[in-house]
C-alpha positions as CSV (number, residue, x, y, z in Angstrom):
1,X,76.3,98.3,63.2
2,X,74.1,99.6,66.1
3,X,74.1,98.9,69.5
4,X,72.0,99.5,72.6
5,X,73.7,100.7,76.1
6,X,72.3,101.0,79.4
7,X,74.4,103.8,80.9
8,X,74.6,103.8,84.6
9,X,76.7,106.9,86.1
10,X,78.2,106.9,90.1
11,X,78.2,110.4,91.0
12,X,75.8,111.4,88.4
13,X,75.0,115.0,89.9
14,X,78.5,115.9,90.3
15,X,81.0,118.3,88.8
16,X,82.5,116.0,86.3
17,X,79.3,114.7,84.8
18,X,77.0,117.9,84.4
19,X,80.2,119.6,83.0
20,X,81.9,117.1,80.7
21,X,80.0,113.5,81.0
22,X,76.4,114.5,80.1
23,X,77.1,116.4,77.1
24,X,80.2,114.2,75.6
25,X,77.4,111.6,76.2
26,X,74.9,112.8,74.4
27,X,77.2,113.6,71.6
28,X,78.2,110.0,71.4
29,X,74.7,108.7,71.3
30,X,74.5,110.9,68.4
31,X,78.0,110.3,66.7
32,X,77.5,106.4,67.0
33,X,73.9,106.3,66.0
34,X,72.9,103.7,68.8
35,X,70.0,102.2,68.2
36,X,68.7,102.5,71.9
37,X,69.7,103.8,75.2
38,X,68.9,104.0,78.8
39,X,70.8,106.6,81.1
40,X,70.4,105.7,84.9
41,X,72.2,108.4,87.2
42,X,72.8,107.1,90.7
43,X,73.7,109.1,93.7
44,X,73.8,109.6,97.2
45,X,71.3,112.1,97.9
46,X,67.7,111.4,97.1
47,X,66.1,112.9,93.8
48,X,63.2,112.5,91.5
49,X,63.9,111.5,88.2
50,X,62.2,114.7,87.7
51,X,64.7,116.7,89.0
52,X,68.0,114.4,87.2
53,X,66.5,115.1,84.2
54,X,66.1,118.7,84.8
55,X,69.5,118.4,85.6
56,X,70.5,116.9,82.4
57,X,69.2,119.5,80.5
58,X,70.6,122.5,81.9
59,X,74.1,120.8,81.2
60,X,73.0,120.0,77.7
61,X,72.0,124.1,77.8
62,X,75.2,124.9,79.4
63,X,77.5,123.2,77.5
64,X,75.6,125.1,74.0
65,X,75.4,120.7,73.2
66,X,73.6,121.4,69.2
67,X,69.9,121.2,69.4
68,X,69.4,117.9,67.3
69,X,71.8,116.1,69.3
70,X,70.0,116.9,72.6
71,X,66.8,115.7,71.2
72,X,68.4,112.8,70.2
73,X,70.1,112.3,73.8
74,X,67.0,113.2,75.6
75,X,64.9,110.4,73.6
76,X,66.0,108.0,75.7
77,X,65.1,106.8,79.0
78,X,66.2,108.8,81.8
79,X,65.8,108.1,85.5
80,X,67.7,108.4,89.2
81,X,68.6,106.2,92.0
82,X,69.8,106.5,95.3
83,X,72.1,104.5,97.4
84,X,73.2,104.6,100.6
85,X,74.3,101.0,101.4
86,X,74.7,97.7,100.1
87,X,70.7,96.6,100.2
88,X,70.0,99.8,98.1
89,X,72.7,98.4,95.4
90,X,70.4,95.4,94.8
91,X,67.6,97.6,94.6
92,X,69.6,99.7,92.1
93,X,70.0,96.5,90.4
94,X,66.6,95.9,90.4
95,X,66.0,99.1,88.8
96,X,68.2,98.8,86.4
97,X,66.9,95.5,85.4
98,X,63.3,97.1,85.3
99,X,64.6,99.8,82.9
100,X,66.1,97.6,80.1
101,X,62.8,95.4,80.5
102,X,60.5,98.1,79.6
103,X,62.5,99.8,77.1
104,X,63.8,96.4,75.3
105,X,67.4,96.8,76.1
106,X,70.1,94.1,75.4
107,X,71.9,94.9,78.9
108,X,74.9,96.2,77.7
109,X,75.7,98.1,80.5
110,X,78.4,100.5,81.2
111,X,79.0,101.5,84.4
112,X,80.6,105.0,84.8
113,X,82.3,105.8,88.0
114,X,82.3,109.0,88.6
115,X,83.6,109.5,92.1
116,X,86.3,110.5,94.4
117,X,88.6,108.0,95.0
118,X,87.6,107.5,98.4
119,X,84.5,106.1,97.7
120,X,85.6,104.2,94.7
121,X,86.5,100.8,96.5
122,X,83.2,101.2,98.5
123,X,81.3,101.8,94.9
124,X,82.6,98.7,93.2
125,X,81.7,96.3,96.1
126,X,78.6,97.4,96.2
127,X,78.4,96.3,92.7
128,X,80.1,93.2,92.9
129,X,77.3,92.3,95.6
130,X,74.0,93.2,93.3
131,X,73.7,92.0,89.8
132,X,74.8,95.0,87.9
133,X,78.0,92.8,86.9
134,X,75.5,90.3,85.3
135,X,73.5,91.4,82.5
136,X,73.0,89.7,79.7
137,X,74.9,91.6,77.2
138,X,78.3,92.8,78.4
139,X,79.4,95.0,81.1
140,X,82.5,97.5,81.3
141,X,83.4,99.0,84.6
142,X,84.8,103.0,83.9
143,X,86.7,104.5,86.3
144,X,87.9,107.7,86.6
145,X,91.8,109.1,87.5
146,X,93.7,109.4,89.6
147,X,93.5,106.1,90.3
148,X,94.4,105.6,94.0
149,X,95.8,107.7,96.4
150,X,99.4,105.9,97.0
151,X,100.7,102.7,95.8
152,X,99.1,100.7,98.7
153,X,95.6,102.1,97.3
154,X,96.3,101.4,93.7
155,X,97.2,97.8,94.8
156,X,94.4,97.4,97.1
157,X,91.4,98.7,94.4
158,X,92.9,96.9,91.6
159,X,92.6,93.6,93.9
160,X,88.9,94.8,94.6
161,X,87.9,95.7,91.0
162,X,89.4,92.2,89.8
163,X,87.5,90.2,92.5
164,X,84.4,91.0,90.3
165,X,85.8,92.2,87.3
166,X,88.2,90.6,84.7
167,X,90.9,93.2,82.8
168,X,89.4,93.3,79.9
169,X,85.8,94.3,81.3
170,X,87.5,97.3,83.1
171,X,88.5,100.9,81.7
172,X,90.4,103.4,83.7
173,X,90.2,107.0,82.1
174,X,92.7,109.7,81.7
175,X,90.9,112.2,79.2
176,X,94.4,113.3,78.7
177,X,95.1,110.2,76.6
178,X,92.2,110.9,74.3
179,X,93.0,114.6,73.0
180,X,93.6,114.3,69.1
181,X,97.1,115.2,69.4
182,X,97.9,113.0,72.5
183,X,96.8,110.0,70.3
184,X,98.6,111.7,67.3
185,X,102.2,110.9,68.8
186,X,102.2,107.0,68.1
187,X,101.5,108.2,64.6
188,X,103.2,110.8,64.4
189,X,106.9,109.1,65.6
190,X,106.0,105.4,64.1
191,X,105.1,106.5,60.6
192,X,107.1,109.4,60.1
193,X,111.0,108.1,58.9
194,X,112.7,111.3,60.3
195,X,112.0,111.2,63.3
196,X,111.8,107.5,63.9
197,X,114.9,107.0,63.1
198,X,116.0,109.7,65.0
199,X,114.2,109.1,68.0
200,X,117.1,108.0,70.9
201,X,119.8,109.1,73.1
202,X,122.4,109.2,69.9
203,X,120.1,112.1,68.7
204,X,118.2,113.7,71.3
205,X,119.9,115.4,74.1
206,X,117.0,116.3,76.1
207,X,113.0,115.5,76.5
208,X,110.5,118.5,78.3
209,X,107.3,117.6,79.0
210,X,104.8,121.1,80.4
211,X,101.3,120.9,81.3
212,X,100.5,124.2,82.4
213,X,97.2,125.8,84.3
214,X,96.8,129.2,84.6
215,X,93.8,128.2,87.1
216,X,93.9,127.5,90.1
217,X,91.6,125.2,92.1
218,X,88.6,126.4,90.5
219,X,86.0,125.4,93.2
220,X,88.1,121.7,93.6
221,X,89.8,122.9,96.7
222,X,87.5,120.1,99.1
223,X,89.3,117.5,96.2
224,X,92.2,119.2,95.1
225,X,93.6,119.6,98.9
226,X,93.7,116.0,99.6
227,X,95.2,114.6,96.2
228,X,97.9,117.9,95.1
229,X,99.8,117.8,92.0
230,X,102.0,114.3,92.0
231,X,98.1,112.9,92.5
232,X,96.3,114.9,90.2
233,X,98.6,115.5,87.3
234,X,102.1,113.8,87.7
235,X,101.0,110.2,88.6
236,X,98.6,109.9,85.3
237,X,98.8,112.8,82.2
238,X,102.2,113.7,82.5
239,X,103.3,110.1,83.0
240,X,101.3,108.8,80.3
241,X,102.6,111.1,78.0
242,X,106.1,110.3,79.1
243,X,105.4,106.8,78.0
244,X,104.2,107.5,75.0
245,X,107.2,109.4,73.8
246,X,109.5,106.7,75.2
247,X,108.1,103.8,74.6
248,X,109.2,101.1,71.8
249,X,107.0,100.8,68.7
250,X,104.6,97.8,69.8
251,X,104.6,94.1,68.0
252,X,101.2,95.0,66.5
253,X,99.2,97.8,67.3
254,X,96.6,96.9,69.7
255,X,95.8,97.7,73.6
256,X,97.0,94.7,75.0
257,X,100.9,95.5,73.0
258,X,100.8,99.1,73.4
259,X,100.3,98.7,77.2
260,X,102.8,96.7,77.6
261,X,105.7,98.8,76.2
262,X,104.5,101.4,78.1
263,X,105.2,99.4,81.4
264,X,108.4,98.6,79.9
265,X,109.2,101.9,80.3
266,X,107.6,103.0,83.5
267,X,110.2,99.5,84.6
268,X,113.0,101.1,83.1
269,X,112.7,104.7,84.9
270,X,115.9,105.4,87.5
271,X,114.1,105.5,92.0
272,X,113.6,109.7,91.2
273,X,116.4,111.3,93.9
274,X,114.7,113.7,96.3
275,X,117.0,116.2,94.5
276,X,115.6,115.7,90.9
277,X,112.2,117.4,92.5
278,X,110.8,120.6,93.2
279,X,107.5,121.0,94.7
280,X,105.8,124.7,94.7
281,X,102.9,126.4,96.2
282,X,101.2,129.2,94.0
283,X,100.9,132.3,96.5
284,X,99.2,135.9,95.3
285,X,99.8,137.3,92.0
286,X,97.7,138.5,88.7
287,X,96.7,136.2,86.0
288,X,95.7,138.3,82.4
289,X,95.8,141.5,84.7
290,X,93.8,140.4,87.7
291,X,95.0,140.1,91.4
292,X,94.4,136.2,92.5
293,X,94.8,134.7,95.8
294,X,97.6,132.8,97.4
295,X,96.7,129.0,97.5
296,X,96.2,129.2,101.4
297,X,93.9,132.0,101.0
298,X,91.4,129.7,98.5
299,X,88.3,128.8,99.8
300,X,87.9,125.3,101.0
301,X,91.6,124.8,101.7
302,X,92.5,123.5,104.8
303,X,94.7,125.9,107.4
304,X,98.8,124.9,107.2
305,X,97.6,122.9,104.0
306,X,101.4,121.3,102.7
307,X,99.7,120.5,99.4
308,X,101.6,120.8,96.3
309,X,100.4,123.0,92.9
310,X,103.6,122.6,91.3
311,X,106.0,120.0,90.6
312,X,108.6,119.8,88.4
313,X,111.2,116.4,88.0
314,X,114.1,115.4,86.2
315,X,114.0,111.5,85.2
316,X,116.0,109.3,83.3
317,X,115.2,105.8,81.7
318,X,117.4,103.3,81.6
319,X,117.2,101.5,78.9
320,X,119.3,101.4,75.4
321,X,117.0,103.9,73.5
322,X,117.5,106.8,76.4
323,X,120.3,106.3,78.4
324,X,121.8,109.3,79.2
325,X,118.8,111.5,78.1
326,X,117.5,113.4,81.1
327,X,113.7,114.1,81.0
328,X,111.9,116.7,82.3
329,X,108.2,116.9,83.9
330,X,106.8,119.9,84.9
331,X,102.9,120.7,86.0
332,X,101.6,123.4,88.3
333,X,98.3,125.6,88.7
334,X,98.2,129.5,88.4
335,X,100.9,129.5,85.6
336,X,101.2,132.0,83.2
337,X,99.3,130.7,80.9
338,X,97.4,127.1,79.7
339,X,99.3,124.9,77.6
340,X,100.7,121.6,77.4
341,X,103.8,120.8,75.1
342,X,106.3,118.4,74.3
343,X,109.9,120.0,73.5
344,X,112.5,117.6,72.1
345,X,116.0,119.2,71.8
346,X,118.9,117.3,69.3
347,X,122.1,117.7,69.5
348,X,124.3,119.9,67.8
349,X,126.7,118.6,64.4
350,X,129.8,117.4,66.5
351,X,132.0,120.0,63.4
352,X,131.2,123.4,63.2
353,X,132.0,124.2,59.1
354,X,131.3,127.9,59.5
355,X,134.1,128.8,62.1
356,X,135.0,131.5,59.8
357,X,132.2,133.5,59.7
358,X,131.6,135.2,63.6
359,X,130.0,132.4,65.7
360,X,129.2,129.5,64.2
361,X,127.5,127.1,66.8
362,X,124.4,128.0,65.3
363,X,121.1,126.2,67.1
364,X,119.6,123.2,68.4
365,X,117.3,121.6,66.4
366,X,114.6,122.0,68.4
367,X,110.8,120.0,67.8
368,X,108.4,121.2,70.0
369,X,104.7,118.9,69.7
370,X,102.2,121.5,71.5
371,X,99.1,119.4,72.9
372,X,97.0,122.0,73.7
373,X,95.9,124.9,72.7
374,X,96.7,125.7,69.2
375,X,97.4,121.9,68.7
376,X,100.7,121.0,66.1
377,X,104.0,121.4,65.8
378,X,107.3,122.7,65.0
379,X,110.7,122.5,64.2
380,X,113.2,124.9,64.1
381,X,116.3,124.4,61.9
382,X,119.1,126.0,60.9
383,X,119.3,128.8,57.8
384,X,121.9,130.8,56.6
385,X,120.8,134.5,56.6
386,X,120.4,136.4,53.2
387,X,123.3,138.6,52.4
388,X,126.9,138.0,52.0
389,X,129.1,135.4,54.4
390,X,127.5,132.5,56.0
391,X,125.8,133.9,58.8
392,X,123.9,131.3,60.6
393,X,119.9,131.9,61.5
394,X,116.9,130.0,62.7
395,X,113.3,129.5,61.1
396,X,110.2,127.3,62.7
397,X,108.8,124.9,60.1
398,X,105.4,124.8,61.8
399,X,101.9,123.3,61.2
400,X,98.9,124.3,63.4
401,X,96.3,121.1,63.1
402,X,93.3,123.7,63.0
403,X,94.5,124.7,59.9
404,X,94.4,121.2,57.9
405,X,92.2,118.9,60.1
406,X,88.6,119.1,60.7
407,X,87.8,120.0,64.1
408,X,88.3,117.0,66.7
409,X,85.7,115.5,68.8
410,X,85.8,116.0,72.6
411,X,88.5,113.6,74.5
412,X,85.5,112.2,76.5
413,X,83.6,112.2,73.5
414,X,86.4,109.6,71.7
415,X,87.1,107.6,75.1
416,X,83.3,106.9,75.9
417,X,82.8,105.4,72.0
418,X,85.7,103.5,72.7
419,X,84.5,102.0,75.8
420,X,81.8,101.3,73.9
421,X,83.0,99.5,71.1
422,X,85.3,97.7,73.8
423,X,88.2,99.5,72.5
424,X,91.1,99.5,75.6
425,X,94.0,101.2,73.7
426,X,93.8,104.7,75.1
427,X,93.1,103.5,78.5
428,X,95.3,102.6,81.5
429,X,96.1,98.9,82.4
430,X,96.1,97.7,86.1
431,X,99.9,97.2,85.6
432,X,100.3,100.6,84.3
433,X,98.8,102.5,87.7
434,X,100.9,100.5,89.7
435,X,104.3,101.1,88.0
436,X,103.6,104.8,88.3
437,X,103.1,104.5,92.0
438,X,106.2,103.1,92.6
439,X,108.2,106.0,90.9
440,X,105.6,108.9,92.7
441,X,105.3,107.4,96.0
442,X,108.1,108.8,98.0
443,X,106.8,111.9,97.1
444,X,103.9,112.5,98.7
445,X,105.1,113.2,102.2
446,X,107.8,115.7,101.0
447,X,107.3,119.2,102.8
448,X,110.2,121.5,101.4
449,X,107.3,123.3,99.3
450,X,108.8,126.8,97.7
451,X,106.2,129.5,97.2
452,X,106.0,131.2,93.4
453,X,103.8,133.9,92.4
454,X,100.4,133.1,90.2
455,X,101.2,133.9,87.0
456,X,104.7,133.2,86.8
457,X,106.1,129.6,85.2
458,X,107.1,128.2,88.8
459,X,109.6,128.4,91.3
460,X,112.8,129.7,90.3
461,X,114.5,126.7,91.9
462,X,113.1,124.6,89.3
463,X,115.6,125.8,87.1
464,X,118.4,124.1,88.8
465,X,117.1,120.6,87.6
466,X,117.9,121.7,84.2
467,X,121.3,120.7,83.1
468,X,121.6,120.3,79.2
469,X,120.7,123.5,77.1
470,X,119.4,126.2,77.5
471,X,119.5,125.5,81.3
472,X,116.4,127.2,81.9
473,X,112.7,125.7,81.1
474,X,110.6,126.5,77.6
475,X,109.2,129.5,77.8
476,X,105.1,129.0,78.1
């Protein structure tokens, strides 16, 4: 089956589409083997369609997108429109309509909104009030995270997007939700015996969840300086992951289930005491052998900035599966090194049967799910050591992905063909945003911000929220 799309991208010029959009794009088109295609970039500025599609191809260049896939991409119809107010959103319709007309186009239309979040309401009502919601095919509305600002904003856009737009018909993206690996855990925990019978508080004694940066605002300071951490990583990847670790296996497995046992959970989650958090600031330090800048000496951020790059929580959901079981979030810029990884620590056999033979408390079990890089997982168990007695030692059982799956495609690459074939499991329902807000929100006014150094794992007084063993985070 082949379909045609009229692809019309909101911020079209910016960051996020000439570095991830554009080519995953074209490497959809491809993958999917539409039969047609239209891509429309709309912007603020004014542009030839000259000058978009020069644009296009230097990202196509940049990103090394294969040769034969950018032909195929750049086969299709390409052009640029500006708007600047509401009038010019009917003449954007107008365009658009113009477009699928000359280049026989159902008007399936996906609308990619690729803005800030403070122009996102303004975006979508100037959509509701042109036709683009009415072609004659369907029409998806994309939008990209973080997904409001506060609760109040989440509440209020949501209202706005469903004035015009009906659940189904809208997608909001974490590209953290469509890495390999992220979508691996339902899979791995629902078909795999061990661990799903395993998998609760008579088990487990603790839950760590680490997505680490070893940048730091990388030319996002103008963005980065008004959303901080709980905004930009808290509120959406790490929560999603936390959901999908907790949550109970769904009735059937489809997006409209799946969602909501992950809202089950997000319901379940204890009000987070001011205690249970510790915000940092990354200040000077080397990275890889080279001196980097303090936060507050990055270009772009403002003077006396009290923005966050680091945060790290303990939670705990209430609920019969993890009572008792503290989890632990922890995200920050100018770490040590990139990663993100899930550790899971059991508890130890209540007997010890080798008392006799020095110390016998052995080790945790320990699973550790890494997310990226390196993507797989291991498990550390218990051995006795060769030689006489019963000496107790500890071995990883471990499988890197690389080294038995074909390579994966790009998490935009999977979450466009899914908006596409109107696929909403690996997206985030309006329900969903607005649970996580409530946990997140009295955090965003907190000042008692301690200062690490870039290149270390955080604030050392992150390591007072860790109270079952080893007391200390995973090393990174």
């Amino acid at each position: 089956m082949t379909k045609a799309v009229t692809f019309v991208i909101f911020g079209a010029t910016g960051h996020l589409s000439r570095t991830k959009l554009i080519p995953s794009l074209a490497k959809v088109i491809a993958r999917e083997d539409l039969s047609a295609h239209a891509v429309i970039g709309v912007g603020s500025r004014d542009r030839s369609s000259e000058d978009f599609m020069a644009l296009v191809k230097a990202s196509l260049s940049t990103a090394q997108v294969d040769t034969e896939v950018s032909e195929r991409f750049l086969s299709g119809s390409f052009s640029y429109h500006a708007v600047s107010d509401e009038r010019s959103y009917d003449d954007l319709a107008s365009h658009v309509e113009r477009i699928e007309a000359a280049e026989a186009l159902p008007a399936n239309r996906l609308l990619y909104l690729a803005v800030p979040p403070s122009k996102l309401d303004a975006t979508v009502v100037g959509i509701a009030a042109s036709g683009l919601k009415s072609g004659k095919g369907w029409t998806r509305l994309v939008v990209e995270k973080p997904f409001g600002t506060d609760l109040a904003s989440a509440v209020r856009s949501n209202d706005i997007i469903h004035a015009t737009f009906a659940e189904d018909q809208v997608y909001r993206i974490d590209h953290f939700l469509g890495k390999e690996t992220v979508r691996n855990l339902l899979v791995f925990r629902f078909t795999n015996s061990l661990f799903e019978q395993t998998w609760n508080r008579r088990h487990i004694e603790s839950v760590e969840i680490t997505v680490a940066e070893s940048l730091g605002v990388d030319g996002r300071a103008a963005y980065f300086d008004e959303s901080g951490t709980v905004r930009d990583m808290l509120q959406n990847h790490l929560t999603q992951i936390l959901t999908l670790i907790a949550m109970e296996p769904p009735a059937v497995m489809d997006a409209a289930s799946i969602h909501s046992e992950k809202v089950k959970v997000l319901s379940a989650v204890r009000p987070i005491p001011a205690d249970d958090v510790v915000l940092g600031r990354y200040g000077s330090g080397s990275i890889g052998g080279e001196s980097v800048a303090g936060y507050l000496d990055e270009p772009g951020v403002s003077d006396g900035s009290l923005t966050p790059t680091f945060v790290a929580a303990r939670m705990n959901i209430d609920n019969w599966r993890w009572h008792g079981v503290p989890f632990y979030l922890r995200t920050g810029k100018r770490m040590s090194r990139r990663t993100s990884l899930v550790t899971v620590r059991y508890l130890r056999p209540p007997i010890c049967l080798f008392h006799r033979e020095g110390d016998c408390r052995g080790h945790q079990n320990v699973l550790t799910l890494r997310l990226q890089p390196d993507e797989g997982f291991e498990l550390l168990i218990d051995v006795k050591q060769p030689g006489p007695g019963a000496m107790i030692g500890q071995i990883p059982l471990a499988v890197s992905y690389d080294d038995i799956l074909e390579s994966a495609p790009d998490a935009y690459e999977t979450l466009l063909a899914d908006v596409i074939w109107g696929d909403q499991t690996l997206f985030v329902r309006s329900d969903e945003v607005e649970a996580a807000w409530k946990l997140y929100d009295p955090l965003l006014d907190r000042s008692d911000i301690h200062t690490y150094p870039a290149g270390s794992n955080g604030p050392e007084s992150a390591d007072r929220l860790i109270v079952t063993e080893p007391g200390v985070w995973t090393a990174i």
